[in-house]
C-alpha positions in Angstrom: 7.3 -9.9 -12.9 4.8 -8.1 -11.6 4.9 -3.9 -10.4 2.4 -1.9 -8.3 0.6 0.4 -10.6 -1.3 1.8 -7.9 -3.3 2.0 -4.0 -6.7 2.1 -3.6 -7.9 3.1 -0.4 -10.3 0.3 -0.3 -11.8 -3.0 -2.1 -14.2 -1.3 -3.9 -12.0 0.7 -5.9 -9.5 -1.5 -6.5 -12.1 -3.5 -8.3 -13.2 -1.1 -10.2 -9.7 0.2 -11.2 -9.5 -3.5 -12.3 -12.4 -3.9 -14.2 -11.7 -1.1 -16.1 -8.0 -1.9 -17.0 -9.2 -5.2 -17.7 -11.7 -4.3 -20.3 -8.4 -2.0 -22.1 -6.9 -5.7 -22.4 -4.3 -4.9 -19.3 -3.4 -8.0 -16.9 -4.0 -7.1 -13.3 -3.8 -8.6 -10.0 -4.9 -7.4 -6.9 -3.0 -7.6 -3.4 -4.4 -6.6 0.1 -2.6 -4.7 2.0 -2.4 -2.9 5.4 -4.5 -3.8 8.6 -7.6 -5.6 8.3 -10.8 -3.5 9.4 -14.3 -4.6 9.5 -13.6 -7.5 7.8 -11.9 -6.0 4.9 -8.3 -4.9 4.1 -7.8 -0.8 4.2 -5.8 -0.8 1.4 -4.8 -3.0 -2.1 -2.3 -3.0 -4.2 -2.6 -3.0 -8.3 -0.4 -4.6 -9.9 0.1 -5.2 -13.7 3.4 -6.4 -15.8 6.1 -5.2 -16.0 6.1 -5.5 -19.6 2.5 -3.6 -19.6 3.5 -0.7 -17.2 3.4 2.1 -19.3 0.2 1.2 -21.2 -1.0 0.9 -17.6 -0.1 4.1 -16.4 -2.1 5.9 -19.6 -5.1 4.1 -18.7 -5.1 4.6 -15.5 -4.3 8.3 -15.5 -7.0 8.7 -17.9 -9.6 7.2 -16.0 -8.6 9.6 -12.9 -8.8 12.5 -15.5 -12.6 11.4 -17.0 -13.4 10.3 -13.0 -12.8 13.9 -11.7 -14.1 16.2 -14.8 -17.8 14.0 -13.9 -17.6 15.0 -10.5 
């Protein structure tokens, strides 16, 4: 089964939140969401395993952590 990890804001950060759990061996799939605008979604769902949730959740908050000390 698979669980919402997360929403990006847009397509471009979902698929960079992707890539990057990808290459830490985690499963994801990406769902649009919300209204269409300018020929893109506004918002997409991340979702991962249930089984691989908490991994997930690691990775993820790490990234966000490393993403806003280079800012």
């Amino acid at each position: 089964m698979w669980t919402v990890l997360y929403v990006a804001p847009n397509q471009t950060t979902a698929y960079r939140i992707k890539d990057y759990m990808e290459t830490e061996g985690i499963l994801v799939r990406l769902r649009p969401i919300g209204l269409r605008s300018e020929g893109s979604y506004t918002n997409y769902e991340i979702l991962v395993t249930e089984a691989e949730i908490e991994e997930a959740q690691e990775v993820l908050n790490q990234a966000l952590q490393v993403r806003l000390y280079c800012e």
